[in-house]
FIKOLZA-1660 file (N, C-alpha, C; in steps of 0.1 Angstrom, whole numbers, plus 5000, padded with zeros to 4 digits):
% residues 224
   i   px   py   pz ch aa at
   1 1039 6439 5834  A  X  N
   1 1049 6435 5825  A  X CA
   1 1061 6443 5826  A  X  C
   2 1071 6439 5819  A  X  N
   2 1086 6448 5817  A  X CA
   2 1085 6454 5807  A  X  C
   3 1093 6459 5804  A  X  N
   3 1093 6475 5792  A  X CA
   3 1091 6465 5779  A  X  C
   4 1095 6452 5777  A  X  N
   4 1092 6438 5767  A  X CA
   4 1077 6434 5765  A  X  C
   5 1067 6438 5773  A  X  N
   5 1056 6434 5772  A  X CA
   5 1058 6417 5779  A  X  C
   6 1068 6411 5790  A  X  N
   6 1070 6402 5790  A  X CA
   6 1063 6400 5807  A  X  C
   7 1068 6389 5812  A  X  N
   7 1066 6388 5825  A  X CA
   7 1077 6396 5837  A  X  C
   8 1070 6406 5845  A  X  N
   8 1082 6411 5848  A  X CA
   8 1088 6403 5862  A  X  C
   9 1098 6408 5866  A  X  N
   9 1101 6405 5881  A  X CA
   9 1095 6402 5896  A  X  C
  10 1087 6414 5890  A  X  N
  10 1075 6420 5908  A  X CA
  10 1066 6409 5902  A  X  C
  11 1061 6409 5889  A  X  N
  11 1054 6395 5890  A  X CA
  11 1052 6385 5891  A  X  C
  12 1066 6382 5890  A  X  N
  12 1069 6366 5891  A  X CA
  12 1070 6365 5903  A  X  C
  13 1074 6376 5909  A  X  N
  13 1078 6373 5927  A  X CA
  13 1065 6373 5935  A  X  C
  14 1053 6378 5929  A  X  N
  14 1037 6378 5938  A  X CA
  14 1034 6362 5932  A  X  C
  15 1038 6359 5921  A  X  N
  15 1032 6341 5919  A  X CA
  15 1039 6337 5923  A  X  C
  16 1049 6339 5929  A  X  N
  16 1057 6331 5934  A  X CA
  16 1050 6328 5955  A  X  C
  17 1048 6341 5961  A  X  N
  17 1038 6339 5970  A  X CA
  17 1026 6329 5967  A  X  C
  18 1018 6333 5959  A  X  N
  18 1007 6326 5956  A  X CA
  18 1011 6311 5956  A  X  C
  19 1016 6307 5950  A  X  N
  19 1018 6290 5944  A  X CA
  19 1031 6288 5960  A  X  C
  20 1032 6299 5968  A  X  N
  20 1037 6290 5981  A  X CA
  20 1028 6287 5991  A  X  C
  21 1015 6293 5984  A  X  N
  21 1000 6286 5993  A  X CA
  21 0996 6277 5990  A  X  C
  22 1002 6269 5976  A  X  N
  22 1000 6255 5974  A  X CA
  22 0984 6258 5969  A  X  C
  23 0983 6268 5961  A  X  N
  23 0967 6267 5957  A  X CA
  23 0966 6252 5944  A  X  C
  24 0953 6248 5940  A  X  N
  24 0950 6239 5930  A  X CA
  24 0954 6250 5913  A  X  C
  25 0951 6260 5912  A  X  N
  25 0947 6267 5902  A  X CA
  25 0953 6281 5904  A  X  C
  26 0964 6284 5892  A  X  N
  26 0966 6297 5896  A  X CA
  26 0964 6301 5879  A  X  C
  27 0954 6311 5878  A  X  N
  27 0948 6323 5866  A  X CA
  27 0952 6330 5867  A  X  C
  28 0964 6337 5858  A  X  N
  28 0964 6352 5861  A  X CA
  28 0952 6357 5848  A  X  C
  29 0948 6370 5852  A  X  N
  29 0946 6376 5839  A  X CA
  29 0950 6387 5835  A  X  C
  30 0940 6386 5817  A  X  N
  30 0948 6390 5810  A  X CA
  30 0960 6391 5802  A  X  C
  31 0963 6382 5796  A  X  N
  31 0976 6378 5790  A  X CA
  31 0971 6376 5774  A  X  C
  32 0980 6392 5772  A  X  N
  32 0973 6395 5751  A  X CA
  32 0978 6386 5745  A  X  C
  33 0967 6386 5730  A  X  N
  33 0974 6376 5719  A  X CA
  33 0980 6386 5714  A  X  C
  34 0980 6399 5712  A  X  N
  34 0986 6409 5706  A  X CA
  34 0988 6418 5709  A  X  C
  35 1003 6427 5708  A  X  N
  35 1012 6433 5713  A  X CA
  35 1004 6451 5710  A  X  C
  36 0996 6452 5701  A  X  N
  36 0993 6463 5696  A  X CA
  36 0975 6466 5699  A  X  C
  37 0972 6457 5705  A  X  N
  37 0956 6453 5714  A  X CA
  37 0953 6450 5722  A  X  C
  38 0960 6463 5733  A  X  N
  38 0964 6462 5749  A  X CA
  38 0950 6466 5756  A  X  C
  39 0945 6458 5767  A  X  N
  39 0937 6465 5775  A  X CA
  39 0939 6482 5785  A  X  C
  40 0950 6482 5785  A  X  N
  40 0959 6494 5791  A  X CA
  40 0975 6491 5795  A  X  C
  41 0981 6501 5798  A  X  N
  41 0996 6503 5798  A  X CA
  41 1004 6491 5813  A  X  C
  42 1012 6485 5806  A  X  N
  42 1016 6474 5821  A  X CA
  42 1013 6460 5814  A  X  C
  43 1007 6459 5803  A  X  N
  43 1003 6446 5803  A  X CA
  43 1009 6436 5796  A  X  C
  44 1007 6420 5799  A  X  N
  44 1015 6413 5795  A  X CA
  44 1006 6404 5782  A  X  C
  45 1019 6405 5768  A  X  N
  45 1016 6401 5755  A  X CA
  45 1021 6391 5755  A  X  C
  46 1017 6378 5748  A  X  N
  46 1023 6364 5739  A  X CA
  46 1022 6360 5730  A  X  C
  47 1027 6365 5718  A  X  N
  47 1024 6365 5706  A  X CA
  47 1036 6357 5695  A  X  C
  48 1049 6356 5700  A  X  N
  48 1058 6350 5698  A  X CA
  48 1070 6346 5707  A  X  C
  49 1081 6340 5703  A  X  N
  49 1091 6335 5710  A  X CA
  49 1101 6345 5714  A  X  C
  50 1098 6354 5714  A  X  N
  50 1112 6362 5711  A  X CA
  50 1114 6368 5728  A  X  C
  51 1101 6365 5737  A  X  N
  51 1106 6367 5751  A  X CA
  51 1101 6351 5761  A  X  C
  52 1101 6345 5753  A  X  N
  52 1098 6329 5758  A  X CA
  52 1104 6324 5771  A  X  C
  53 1117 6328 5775  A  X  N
  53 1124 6324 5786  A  X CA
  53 1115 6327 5801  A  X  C
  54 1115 6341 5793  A  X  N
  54 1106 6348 5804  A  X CA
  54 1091 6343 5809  A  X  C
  55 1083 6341 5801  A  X  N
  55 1071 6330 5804  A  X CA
  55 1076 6313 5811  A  X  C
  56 1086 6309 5804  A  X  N
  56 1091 6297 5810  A  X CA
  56 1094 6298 5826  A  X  C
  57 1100 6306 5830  A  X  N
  57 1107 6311 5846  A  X CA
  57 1091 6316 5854  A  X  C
  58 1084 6325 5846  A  X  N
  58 1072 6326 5855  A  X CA
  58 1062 6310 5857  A  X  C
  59 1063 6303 5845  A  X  N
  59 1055 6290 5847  A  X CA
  59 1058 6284 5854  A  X  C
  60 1073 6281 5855  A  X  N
  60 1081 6275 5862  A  X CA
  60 1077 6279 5877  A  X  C
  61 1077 6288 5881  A  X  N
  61 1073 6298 5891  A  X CA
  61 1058 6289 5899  A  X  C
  62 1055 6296 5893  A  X  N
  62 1038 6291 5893  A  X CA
  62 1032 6275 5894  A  X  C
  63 1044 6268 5884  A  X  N
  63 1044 6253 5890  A  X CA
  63 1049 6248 5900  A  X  C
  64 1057 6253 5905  A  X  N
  64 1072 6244 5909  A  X CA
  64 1062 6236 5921  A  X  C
  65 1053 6239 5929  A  X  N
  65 1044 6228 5939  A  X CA
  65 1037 6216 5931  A  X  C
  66 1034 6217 5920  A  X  N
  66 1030 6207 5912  A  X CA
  66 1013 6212 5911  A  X  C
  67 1011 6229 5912  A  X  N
  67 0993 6230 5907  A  X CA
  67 0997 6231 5896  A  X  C
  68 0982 6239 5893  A  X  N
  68 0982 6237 5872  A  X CA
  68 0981 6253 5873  A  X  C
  69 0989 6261 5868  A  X  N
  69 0990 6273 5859  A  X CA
  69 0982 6274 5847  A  X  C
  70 0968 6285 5844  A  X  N
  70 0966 6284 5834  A  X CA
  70 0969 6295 5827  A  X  C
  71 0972 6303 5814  A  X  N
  71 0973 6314 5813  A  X CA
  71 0957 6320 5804  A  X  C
  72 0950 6332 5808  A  X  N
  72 0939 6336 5800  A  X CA
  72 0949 6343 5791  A  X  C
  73 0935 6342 5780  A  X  N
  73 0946 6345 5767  A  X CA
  73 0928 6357 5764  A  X  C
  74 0931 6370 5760  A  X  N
  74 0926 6381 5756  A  X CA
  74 0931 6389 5748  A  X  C
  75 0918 6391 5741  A  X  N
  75 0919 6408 5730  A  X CA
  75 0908 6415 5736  A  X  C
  76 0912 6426 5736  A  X  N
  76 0901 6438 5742  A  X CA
  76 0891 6442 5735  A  X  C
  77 0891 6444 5720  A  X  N
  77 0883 6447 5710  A  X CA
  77 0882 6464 5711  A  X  C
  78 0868 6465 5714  A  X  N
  78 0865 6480 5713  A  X CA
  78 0871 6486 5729  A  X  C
  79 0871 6480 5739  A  X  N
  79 0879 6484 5752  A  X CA
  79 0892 6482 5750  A  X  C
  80 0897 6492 5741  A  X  N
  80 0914 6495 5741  A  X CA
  80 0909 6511 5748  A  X  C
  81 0922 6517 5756  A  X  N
  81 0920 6527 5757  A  X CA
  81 0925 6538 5748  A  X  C
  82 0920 6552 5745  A  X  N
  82 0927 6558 5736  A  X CA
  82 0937 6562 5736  A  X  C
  83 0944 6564 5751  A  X  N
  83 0956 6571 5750  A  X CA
  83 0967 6558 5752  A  X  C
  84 0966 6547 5743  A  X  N
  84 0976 6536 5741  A  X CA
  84 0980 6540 5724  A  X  C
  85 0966 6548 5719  A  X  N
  85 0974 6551 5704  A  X CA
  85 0971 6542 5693  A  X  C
  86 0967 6526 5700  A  X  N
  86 0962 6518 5691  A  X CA
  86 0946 6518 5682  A  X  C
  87 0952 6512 5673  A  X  N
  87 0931 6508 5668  A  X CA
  87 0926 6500 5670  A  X  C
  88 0914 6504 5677  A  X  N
  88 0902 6491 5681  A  X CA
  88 0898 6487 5675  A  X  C
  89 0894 6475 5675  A  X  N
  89 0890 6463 5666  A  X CA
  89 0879 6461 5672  A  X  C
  90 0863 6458 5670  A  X  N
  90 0851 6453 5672  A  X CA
  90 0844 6446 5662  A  X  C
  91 0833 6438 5663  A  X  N
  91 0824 6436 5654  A  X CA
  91 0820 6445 5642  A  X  C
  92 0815 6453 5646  A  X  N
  92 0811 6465 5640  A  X CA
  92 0814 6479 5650  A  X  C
  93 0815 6489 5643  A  X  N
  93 0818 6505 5646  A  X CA
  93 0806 6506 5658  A  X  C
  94 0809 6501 5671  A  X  N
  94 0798 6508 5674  A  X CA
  94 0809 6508 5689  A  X  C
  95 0814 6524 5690  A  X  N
  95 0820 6527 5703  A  X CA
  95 0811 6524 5718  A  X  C
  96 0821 6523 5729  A  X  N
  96 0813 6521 5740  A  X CA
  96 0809 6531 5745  A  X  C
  97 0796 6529 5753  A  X  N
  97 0786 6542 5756  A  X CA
  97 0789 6541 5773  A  X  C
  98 0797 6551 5776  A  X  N
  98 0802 6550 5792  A  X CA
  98 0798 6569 5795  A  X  C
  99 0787 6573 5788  A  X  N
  99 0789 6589 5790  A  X CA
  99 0798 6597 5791  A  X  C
 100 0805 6603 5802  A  X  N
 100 0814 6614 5801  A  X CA
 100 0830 6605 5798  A  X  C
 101 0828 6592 5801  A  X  N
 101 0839 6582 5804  A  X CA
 101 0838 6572 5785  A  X  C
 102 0835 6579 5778  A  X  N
 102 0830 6570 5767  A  X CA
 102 0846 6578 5757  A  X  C
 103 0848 6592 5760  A  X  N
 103 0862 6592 5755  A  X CA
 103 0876 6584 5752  A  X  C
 104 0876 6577 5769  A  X  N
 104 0886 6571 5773  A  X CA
 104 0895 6561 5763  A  X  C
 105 0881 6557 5757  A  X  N
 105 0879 6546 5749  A  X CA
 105 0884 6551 5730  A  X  C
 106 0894 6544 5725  A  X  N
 106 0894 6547 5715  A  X CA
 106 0883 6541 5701  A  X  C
 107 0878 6546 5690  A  X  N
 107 0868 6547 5687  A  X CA
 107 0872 6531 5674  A  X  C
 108 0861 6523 5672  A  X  N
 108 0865 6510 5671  A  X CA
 108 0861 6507 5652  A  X  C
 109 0870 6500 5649  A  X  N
 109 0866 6499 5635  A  X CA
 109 0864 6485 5634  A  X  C
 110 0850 6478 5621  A  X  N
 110 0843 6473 5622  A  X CA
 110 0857 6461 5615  A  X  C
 111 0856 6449 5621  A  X  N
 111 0866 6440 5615  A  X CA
 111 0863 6433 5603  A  X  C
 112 0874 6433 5593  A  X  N
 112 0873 6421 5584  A  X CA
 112 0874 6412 5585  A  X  C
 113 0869 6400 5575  A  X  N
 113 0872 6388 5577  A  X CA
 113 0887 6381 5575  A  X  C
 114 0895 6394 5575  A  X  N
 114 0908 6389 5570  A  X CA
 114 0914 6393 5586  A  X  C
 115 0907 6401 5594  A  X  N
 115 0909 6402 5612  A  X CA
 115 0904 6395 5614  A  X  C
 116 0894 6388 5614  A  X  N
 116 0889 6379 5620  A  X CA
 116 0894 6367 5621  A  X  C
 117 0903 6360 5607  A  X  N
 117 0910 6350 5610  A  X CA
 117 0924 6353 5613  A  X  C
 118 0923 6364 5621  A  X  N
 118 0940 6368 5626  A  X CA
 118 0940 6369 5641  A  X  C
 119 0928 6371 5641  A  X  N
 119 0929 6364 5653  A  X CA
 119 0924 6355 5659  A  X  C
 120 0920 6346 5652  A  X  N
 120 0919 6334 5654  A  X CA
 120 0932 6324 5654  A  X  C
 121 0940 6329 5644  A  X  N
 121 0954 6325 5648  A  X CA
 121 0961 6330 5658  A  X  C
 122 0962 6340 5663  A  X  N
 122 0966 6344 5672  A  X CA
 122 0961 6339 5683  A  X  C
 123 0951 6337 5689  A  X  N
 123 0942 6324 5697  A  X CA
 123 0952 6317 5701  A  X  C
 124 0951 6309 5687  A  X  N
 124 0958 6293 5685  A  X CA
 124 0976 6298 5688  A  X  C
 125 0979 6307 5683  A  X  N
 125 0998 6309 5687  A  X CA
 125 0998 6306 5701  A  X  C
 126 0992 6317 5706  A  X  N
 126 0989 6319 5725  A  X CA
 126 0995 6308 5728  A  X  C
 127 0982 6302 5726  A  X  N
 127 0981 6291 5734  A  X CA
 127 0991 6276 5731  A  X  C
 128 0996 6279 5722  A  X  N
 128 1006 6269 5721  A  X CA
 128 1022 6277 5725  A  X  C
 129 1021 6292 5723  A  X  N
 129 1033 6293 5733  A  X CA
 129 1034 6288 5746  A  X  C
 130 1021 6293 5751  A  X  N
 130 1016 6288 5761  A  X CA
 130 1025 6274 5771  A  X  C
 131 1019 6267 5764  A  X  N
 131 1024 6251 5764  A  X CA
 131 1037 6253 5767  A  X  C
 132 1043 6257 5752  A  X  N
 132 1056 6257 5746  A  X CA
 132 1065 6258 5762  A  X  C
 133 1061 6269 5768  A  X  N
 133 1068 6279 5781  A  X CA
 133 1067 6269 5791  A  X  C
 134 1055 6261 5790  A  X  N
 134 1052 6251 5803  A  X CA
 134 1040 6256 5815  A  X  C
 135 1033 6262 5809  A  X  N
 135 1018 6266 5814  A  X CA
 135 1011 6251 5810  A  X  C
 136 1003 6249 5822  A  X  N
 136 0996 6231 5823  A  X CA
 136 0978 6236 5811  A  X  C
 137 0980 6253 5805  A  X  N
 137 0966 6251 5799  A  X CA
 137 0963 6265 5797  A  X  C
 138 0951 6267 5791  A  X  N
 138 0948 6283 5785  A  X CA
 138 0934 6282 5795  A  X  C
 139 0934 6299 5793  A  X  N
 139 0913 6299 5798  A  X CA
 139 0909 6308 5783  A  X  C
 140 0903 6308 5773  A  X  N
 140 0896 6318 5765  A  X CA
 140 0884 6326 5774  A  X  C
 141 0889 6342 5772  A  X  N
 141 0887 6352 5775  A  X CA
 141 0874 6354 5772  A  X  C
 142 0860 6347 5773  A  X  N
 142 0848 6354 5762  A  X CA
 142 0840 6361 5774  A  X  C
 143 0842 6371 5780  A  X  N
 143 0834 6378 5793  A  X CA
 143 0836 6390 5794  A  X  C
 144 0832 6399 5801  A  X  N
 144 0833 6412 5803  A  X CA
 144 0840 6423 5798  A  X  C
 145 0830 6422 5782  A  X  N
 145 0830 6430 5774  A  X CA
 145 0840 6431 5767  A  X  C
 146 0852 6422 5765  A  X  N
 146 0865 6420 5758  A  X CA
 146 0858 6415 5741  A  X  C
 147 0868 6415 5737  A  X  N
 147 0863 6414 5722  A  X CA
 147 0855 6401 5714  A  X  C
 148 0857 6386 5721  A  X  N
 148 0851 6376 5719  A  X CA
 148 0834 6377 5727  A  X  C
 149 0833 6383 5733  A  X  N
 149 0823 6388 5744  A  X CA
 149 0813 6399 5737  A  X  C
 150 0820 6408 5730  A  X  N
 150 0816 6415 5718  A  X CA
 150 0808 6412 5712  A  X  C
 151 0813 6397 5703  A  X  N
 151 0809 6390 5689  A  X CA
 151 0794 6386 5696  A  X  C
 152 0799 6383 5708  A  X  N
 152 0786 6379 5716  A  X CA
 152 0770 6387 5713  A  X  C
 153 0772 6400 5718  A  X  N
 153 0764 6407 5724  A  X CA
 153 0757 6412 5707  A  X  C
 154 0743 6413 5709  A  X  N
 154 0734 6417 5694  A  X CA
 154 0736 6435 5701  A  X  C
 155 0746 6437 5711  A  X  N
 155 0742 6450 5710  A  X CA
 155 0752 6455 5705  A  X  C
 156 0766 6452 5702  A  X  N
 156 0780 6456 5701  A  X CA
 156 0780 6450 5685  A  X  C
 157 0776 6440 5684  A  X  N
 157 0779 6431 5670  A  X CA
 157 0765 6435 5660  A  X  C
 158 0763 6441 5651  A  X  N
 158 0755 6441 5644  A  X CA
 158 0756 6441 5630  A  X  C
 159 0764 6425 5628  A  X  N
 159 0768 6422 5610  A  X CA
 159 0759 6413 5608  A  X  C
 160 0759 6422 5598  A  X  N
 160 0742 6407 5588  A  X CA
 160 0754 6397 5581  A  X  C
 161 0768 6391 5584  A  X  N
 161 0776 6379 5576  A  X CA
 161 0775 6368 5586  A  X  C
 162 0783 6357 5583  A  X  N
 162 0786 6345 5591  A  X CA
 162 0786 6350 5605  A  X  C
 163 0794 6359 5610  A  X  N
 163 0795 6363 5622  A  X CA
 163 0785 6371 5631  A  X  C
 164 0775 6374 5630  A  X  N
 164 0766 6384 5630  A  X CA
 164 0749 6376 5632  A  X  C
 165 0740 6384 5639  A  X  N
 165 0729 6381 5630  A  X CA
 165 0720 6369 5648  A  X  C
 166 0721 6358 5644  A  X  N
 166 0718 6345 5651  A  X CA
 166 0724 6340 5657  A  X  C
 167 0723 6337 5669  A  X  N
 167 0730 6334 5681  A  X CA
 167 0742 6322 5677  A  X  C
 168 0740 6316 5669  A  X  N
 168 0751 6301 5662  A  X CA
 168 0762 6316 5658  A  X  C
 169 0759 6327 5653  A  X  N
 169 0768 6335 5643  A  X CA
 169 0775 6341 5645  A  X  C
 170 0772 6348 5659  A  X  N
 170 0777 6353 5672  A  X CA
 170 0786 6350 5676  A  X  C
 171 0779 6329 5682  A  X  N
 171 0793 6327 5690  A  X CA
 171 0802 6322 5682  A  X  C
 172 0799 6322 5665  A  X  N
 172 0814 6315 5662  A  X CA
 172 0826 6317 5657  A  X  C
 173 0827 6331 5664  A  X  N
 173 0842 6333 5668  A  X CA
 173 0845 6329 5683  A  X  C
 174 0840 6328 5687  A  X  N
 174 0845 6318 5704  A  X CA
 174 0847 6304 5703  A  X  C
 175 0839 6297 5689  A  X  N
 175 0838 6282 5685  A  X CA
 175 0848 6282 5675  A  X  C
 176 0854 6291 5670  A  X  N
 176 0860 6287 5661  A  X CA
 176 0878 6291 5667  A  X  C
 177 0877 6297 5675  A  X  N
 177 0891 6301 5684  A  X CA
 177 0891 6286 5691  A  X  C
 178 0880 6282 5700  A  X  N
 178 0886 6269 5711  A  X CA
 178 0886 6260 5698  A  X  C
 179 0882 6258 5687  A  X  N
 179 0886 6245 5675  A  X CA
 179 0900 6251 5672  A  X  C
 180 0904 6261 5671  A  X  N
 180 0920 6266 5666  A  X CA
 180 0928 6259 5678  A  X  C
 181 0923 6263 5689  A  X  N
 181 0934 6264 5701  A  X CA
 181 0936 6249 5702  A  X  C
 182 0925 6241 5706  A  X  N
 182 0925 6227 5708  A  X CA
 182 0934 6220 5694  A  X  C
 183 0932 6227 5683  A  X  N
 183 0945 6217 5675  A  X CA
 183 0955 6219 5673  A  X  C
 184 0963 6229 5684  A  X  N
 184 0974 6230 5683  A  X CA
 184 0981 6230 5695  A  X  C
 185 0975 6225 5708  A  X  N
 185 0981 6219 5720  A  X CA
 185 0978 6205 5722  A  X  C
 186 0985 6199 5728  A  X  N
 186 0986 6185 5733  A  X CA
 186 0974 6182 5740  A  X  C
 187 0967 6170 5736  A  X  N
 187 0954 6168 5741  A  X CA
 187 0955 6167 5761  A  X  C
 188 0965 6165 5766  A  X  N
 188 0965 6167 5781  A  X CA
 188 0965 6183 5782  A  X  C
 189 0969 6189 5774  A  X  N
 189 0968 6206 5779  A  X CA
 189 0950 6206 5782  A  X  C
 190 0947 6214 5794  A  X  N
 190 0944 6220 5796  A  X CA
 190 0932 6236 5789  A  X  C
 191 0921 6237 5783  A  X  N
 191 0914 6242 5774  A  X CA
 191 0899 6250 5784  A  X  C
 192 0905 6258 5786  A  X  N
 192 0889 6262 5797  A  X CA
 192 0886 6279 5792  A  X  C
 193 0871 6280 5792  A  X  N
 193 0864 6291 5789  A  X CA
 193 0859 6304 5794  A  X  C
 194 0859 6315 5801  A  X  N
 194 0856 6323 5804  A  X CA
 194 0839 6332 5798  A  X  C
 195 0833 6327 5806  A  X  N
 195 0819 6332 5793  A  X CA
 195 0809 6337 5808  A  X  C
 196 0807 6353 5800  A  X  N
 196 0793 6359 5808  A  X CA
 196 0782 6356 5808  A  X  C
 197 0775 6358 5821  A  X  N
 197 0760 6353 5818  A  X CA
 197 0750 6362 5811  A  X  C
 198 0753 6373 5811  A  X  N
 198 0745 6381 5809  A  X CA
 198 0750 6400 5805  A  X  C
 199 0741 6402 5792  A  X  N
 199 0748 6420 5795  A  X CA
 199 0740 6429 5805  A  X  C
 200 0730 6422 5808  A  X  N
 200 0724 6428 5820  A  X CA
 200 0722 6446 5812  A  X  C
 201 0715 6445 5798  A  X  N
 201 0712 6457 5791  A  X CA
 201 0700 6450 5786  A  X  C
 202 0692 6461 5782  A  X  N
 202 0680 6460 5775  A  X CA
 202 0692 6451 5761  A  X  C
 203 0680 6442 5753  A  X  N
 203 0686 6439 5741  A  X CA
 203 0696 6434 5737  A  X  C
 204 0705 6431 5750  A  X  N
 204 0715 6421 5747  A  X CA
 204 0718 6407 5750  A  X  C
 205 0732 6405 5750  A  X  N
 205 0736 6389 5755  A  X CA
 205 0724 6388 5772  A  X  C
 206 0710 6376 5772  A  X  N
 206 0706 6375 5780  A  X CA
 206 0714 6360 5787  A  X  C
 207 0706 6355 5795  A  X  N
 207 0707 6342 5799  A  X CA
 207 0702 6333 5791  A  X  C
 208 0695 6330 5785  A  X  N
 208 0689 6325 5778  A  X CA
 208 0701 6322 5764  A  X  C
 209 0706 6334 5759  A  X  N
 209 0717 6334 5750  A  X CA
 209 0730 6323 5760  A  X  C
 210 0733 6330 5768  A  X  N
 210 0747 6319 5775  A  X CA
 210 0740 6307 5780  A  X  C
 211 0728 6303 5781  A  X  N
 211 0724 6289 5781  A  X CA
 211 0725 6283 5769  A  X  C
 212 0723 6288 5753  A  X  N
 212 0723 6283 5744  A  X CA
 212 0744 6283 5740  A  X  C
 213 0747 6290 5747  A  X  N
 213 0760 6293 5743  A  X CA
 213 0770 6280 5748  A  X  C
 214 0767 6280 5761  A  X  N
 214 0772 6266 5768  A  X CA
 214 0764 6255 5760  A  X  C
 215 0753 6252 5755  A  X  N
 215 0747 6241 5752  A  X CA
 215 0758 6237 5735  A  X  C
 216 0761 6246 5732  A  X  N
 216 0773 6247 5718  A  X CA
 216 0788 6245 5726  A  X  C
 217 0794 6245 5739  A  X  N
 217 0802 6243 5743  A  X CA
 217 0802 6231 5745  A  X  C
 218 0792 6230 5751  A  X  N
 218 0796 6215 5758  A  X CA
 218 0798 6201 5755  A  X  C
 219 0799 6209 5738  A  X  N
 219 0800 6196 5724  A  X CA
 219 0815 6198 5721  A  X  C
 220 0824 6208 5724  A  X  N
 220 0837 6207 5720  A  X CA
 220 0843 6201 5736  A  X  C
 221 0858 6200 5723  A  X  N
 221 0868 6193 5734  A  X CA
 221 0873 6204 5745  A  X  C
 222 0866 6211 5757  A  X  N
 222 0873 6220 5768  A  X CA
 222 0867 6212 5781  A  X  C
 223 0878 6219 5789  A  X  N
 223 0878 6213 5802  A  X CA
 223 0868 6220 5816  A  X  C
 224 0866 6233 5810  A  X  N
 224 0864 6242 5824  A  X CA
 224 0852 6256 5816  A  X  C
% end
């Protein structure tokens, strides 16, 4: 990004390579719903209009052969790093266990339900800037360990509320973001999902969980 949290120059000029290979699908990732819930330093935010031009010229970018640009839209959750200064937001307080590398990480406080539907709007803004700018579609971010990914896992998330608990409870902050997102882009946009198979840890998100997880997807309106 540029010192705006926007799309910078050097970036627009590597999509601009990319989409002159005439690919079907160009993903970047990483592109925050929130300016203050950075994965790390460099990254690019969409949270409002106030650097819009800038997304339009990279879409622009990225379309001009006629593929589909989609943008992922992410929150980090408890993987914010500490020295960004921000506060992590997770299911519940339970920091990441990385051993000597478990510092890095700033220490995560358990969200309300008044976070919870803040970022679910923020979801839904994304992705209709999104649009707005002239991206053909979003991907929701629910994988490797980012904060929707989180809600996932009985080992990160352990709230006995709506969110918490039984695998319906888990995922419905991922069900309740693609129902935000979907009613506020144009039914030809574009709606596709990012979801892990597995935490490959004792006690967490198995396969079995992301088979029941897609079998709850495959009843909403997404594409991918």
């Amino acid at each position: 990004a540029d010192a705006n949290q926007a799309p910078s120059p050097a970036l627009k000029q590597l999509y601009k390579a990319w989409a002159d290979g005439e690919p079907g699908l160009l993903l970047p990732g990483n592109v925050m719903i929130d300016r203050h819930a950075m994965t790390g330093p460099g990254g690019v935010a969409l949270e409002d209009e106030q650097h819009l031009d800038s997304f339009r010229e990279w879409a622009a970018i990225g379309r001009a052969k006629g593929m589909h640009f989609w943008v992922q839209l992410n929150h980090p959750g408890r993987q914010t790093m500490a020295n960004l200064g921000q506060q992590a937001l997770a299911p519940s307080a339970v920091p990441l266990d990385l051993g000597g590398f478990s510092k890095m990480f700033a220490k995560p406080r358990a969200m309300t339900e008044d976070d919870i539907q803040d970022v679910i709007t923020r979801f839904a803004t994304s992705a209709r800037l999104a649009e707005k700018a002239g991206f053909s579609g979003v991907q929701i971010h629910g994988a490797h360990g980012y904060l929707l990914s989180q809600f996932l896992s009985p080992l990160s998330n352990r709230r006995n509320d709506r969110w918490g608990g039984s695998l319906e409870n888990r995922a419905r902050l991922l069900v309740e973001v693609i129902k935000a997102v979907r009613a506020v882009v144009s039914p030809g946009f574009c709606v596709a999902v990012k979801l892990k198979s597995a935490d490959f840890q004792r006690g967490g998100f198995d396969a079995d969980d992301a088979h029941g997880v897609v079998t709850m997807l495959n009843t909403l309106p997404i594409d991918l």
